[in-house]
C-alpha positions as CSV (number, residue, x, y, z in Angstrom):
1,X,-11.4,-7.3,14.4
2,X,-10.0,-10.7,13.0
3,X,-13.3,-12.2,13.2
4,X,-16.7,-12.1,13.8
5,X,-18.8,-14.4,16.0
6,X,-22.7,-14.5,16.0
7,X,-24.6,-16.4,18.7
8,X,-27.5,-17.0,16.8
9,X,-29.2,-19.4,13.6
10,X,-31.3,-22.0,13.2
11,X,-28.3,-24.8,13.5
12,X,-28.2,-26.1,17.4
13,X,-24.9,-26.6,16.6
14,X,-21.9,-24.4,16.6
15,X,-20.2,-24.4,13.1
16,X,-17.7,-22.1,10.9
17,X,-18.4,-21.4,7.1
18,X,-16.9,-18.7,4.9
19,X,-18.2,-15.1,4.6
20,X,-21.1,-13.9,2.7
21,X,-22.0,-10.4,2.5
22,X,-25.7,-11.6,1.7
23,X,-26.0,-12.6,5.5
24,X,-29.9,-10.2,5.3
25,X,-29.9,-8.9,8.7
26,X,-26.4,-8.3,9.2
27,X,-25.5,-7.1,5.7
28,X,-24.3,-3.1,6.2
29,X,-22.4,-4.2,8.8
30,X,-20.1,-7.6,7.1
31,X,-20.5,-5.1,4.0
32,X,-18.6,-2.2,5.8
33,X,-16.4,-4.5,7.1
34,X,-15.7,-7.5,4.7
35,X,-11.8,-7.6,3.9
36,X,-11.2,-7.7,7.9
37,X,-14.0,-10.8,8.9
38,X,-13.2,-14.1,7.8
39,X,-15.8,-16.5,8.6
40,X,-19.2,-16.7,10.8
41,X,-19.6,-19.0,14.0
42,X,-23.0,-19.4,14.7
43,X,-25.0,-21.2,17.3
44,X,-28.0,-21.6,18.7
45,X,-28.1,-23.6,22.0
46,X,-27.4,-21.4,25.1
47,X,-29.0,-22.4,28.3
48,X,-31.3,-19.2,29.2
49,X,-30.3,-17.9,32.9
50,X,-32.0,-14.7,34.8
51,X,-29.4,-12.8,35.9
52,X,-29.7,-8.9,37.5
53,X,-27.1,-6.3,38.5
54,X,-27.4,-5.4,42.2
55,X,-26.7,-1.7,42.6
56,X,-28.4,-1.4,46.2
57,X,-30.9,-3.1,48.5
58,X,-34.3,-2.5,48.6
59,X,-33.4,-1.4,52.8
60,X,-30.5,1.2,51.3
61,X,-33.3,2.7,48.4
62,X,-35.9,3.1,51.3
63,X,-33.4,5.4,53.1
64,X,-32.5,7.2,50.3
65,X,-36.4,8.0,49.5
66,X,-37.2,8.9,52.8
67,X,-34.0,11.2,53.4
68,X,-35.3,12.7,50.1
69,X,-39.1,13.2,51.6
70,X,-40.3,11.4,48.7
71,X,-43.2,9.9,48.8
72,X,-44.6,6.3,47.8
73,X,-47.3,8.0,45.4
74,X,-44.7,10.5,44.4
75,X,-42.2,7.9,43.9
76,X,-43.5,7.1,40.3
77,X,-43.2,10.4,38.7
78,X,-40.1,11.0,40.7
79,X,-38.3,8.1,38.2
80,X,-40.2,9.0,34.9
81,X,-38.7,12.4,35.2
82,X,-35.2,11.4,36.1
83,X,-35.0,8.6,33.7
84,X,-36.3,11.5,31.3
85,X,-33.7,13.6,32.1
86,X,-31.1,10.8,32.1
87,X,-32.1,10.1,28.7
88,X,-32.3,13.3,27.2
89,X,-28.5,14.2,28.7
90,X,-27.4,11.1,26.0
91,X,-29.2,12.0,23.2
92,X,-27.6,15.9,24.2
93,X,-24.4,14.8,23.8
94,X,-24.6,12.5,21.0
95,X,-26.4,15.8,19.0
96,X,-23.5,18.1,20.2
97,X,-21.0,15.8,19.0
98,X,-23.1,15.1,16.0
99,X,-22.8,11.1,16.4
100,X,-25.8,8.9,15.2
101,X,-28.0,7.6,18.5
102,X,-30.6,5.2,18.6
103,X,-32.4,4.0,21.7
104,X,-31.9,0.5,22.7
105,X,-35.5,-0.7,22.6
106,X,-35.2,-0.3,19.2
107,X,-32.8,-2.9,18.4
108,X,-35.5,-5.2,20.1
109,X,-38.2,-4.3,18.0
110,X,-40.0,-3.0,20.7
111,X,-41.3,0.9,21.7
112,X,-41.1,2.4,25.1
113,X,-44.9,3.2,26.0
114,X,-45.8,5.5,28.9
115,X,-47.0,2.8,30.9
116,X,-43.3,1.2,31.0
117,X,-42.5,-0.1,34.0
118,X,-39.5,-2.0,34.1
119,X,-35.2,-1.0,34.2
120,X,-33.2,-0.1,30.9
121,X,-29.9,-0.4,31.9
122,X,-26.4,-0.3,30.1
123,X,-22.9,-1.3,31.4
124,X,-19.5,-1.7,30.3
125,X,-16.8,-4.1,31.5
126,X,-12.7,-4.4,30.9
127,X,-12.2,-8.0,30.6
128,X,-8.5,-7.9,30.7
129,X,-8.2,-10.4,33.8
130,X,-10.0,-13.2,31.4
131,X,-7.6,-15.8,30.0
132,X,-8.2,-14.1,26.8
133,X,-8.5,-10.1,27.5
134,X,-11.3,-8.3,25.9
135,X,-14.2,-6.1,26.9
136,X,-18.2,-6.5,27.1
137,X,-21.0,-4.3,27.0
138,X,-24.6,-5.3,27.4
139,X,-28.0,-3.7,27.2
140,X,-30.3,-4.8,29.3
141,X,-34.4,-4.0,29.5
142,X,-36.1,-6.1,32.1
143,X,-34.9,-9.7,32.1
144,X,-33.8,-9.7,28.4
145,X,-30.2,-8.3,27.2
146,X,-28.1,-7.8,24.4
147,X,-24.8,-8.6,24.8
148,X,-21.7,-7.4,22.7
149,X,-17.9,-9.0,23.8
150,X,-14.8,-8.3,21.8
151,X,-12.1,-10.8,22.4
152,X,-8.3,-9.6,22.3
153,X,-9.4,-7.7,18.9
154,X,-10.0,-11.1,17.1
155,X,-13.8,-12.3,17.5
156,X,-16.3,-10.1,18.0
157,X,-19.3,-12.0,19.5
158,X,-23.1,-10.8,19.5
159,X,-25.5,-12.6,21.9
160,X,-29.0,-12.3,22.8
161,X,-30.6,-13.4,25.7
162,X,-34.6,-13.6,26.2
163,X,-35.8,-14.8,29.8
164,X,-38.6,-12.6,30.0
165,X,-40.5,-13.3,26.7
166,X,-43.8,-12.2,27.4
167,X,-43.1,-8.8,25.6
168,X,-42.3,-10.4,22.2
169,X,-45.1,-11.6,20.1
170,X,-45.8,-14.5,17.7
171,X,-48.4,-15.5,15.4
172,X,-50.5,-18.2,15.8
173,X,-54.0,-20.5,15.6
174,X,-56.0,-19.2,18.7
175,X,-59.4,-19.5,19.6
176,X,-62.0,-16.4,20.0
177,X,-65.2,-16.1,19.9
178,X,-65.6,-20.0,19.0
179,X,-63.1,-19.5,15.8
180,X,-59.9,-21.0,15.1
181,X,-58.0,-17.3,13.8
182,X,-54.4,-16.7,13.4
183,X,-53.1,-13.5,15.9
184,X,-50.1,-12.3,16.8
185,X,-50.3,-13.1,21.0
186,X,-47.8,-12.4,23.6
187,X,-45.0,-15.2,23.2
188,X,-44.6,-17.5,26.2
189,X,-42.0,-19.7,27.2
190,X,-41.4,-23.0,26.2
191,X,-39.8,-25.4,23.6
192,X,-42.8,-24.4,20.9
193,X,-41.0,-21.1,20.7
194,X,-37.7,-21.5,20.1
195,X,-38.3,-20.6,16.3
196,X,-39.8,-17.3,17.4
197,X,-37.0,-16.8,19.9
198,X,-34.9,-17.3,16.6
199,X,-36.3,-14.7,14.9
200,X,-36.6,-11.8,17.4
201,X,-33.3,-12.8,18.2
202,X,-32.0,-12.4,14.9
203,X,-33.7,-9.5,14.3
204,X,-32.1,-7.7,17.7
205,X,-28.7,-8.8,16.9
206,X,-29.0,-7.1,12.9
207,X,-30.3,-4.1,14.3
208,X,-28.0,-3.5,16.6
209,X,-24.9,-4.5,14.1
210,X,-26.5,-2.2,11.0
211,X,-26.5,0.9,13.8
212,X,-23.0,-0.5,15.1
213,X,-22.2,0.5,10.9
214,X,-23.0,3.6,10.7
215,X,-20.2,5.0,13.5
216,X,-17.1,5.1,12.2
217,X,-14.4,3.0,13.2
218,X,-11.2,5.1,14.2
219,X,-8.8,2.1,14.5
220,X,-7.4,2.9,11.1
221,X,-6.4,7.0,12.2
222,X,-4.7,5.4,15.1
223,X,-2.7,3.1,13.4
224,X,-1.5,6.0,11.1
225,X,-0.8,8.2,14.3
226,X,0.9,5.6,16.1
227,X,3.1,5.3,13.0
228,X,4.5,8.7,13.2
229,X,4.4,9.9,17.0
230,X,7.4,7.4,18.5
231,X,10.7,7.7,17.6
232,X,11.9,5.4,14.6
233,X,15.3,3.2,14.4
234,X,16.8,4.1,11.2
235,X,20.8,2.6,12.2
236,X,22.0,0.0,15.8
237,X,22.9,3.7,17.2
238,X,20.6,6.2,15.2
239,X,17.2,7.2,16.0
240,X,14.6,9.7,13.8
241,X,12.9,12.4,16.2
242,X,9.1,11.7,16.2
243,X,6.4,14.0,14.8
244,X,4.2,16.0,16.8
245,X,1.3,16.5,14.0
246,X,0.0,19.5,16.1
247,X,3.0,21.6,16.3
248,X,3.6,24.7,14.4
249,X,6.7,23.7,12.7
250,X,6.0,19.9,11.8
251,X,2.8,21.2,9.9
252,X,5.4,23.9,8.1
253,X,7.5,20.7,6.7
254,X,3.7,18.8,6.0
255,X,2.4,21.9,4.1
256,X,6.0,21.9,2.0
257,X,5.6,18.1,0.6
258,X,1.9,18.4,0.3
259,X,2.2,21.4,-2.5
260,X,0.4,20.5,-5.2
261,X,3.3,21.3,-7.8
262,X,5.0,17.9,-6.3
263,X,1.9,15.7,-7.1
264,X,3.1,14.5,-10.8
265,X,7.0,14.5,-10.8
266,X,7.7,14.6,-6.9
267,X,10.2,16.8,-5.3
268,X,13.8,17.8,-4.6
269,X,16.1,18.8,-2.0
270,X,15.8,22.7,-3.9
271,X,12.0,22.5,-4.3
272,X,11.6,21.8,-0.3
273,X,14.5,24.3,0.5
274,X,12.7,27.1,-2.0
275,X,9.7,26.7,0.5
276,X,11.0,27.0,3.4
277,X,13.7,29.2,3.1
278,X,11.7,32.0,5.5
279,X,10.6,29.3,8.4
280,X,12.1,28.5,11.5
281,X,13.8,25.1,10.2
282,X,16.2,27.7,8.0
283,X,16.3,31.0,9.3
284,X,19.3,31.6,10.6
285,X,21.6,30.0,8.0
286,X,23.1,31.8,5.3
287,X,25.4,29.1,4.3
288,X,23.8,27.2,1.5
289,X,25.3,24.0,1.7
290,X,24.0,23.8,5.3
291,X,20.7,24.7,4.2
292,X,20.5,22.1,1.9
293,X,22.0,19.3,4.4
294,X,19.4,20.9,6.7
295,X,16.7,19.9,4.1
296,X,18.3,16.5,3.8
297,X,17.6,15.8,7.5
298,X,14.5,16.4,7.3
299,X,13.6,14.8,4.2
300,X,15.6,11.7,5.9
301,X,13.6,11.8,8.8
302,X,10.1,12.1,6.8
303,X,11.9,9.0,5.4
304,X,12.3,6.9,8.0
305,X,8.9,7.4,9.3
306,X,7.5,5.9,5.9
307,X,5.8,9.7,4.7
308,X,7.8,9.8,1.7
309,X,9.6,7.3,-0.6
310,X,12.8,7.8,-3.1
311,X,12.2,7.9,-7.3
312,X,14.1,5.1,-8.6
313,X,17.0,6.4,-10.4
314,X,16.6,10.3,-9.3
315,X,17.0,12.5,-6.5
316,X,13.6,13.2,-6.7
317,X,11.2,12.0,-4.2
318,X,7.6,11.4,-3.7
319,X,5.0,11.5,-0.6
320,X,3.3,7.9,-0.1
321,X,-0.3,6.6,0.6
322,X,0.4,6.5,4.5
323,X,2.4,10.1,3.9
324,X,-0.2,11.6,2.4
325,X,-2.9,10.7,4.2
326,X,-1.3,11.5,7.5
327,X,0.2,14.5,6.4
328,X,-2.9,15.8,5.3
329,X,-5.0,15.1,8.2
330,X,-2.3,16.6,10.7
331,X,-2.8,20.0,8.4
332,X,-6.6,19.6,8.8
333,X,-6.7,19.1,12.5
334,X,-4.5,22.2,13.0
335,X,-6.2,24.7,11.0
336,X,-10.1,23.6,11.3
337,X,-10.6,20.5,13.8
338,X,-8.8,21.6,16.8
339,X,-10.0,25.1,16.8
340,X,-13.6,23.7,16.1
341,X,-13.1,21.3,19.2
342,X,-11.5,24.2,21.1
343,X,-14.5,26.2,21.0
344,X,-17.1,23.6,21.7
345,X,-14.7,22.9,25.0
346,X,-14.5,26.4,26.2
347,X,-18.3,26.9,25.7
């Protein structure tokens, strides 16, 4: 993300300033991600609207219930235990993968009680048809939703939207019992509020981005993977063979420049040939001269794709920060990820 765009303050006017990592509710998140936002839109004048996603008629869910011989005094418990089991299949898979869950309600500030009655409902959309492509993905419980829409990669805009307020509350001066006291009383709607719809909203929107922190963002690992996977132009009518970080023999070449007796005063053609004189890439040639052009090739190709870099005034090399990183990581997902993954898939 370019930017970052937040729908909510206490301006009623849309305005830009610079970055500050001491924005409270938001802070883990513009901390995490400070040297890639630069600037804050914020605004506070949205017209509300209801709004409700219409999966079938009321006609269509009648027929379904009675095909299903259920009941209208069994139709209650018939949703609290599939919306149970709905909910416990997430937070399954989220624990299996080990990734960090949190149920939406909580970003609201609110609790799910037993008495509940109302939808929780989360959809995704591809906004590629927009005049500026994109996608969106919005919580909703009841009439109120959290909205989340990234645009082409370059502003990433948070909205909330409260039409059913009712299960918010706010303080203030109420009568009972004959005295003026100060209680915190469901929040109605109105013009009075809009301080309170401020806050909650706020509130919502830091919530949500502080959890949105806490998963990592993979954008980085594909950049780096994309780097070395397609073929690279090194000459008008020369191409370098992409890597496949997976394969047997491309891990045999990663495992050579990684060796830790390279890490002070790099490497040479010999110290690579030495290595992996009993692999595939040699065996086979007795000739050394072809050996050692065999070597260059492959140090020309690690080249090309930006994993290693050429010592000044040598014929030394050494691995760079994009080689290393990648290199290391492709050695890693062959000898412990992908078996890990491999036998969580075949479970």
């Amino acid at each position: 993300m370019n930017g970052l765009c937040l729908q909510l303050s206490e301006q009623s006017r849309t305005h830009s300033r610079p970055l500050q990592v001491e924005d409270g509710a938001m802070k883990e998140f513009i901390s995490k991600y400070a040297d890639r936002i630069h600037g804050v839109l914020s605004c506070f004048d949205r017209m509300l609207f209801r709004g409700y996603l219409p999966i079938m008629s009321g006609w269509q869910m009648a027929q379904f219930f009675n095909s299903s011989n259920i009941r209208y005094r069994e139709l209650k418990p018939f949703l609290l235990e599939h919306a149970a089991r709905v909910k416990q299949h997430g937070v399954d898979l989220a624990q299996k993968e080990g990734r960090p869950f949190q149920l939406f309600t909580s970003f609201l500030g609110k609790k799910i009680r037993s008495q509940f009655e109302g939808e929780v409902v989360t959809d995704v959309s591809d906004l590629s048809f927009k005049r500026i492509a994109g996608s969106r993905i919005k919580h909703r419980v009841k009439q109120n939703w959290l909205k989340m829409v990234d645009k082409a990669g370059s502003v990433l805009r948070l909205e909330m939207v409260i039409n059913d307020p009712e299960g918010f509350t706010v303080r203030k001066e109420v009568t009972r019992k004959g005295k003026k006291v100060f209680k915190w009383v469901d929040m109605l709607k109105g013009v009075a509020y809009l301080f309170r719809y401020k806050d909650v909203s706020l509130a919502a929107n830091g919530r949500y981005l502080n959890a949105l922190a806490q998963v990592d963002d993979p954008t980085d690992a594909i950049r780096t993977l994309d780097r070395i996977t397609p073929r690279k132009q090194i000459a008008p009518k020369r191409t370098a063979k992409a890597f496949n970080p997976v394969a047997r023999d491309e891990v045999q070449i990663f495992r050579a420049l990684l060796a830790g007796q390279h890490m002070i005063r790099g490497f040479t053609n010999p110290d690579i040939r030495q290595i992996l004189k009993d692999s595939p890439h040699l065996n086979g040639i007795d000739d050394p001269k072809r050996k050692s052009a065999k070597v260059t090739r492959i140090l020309n190709r690690c080249h090309a794709h930006e994993l290693i870099a050429k010592i000044p005034h040598s014929r030394r090399w050494r691995l760079t920060k994009h080689g290393r990183i990648a290199m290391s990581t492709a050695v890693q997902l062959r000898d412990i990820q992908f078996p890990i993954s491999h036998l969580k898939a075949a479970a």
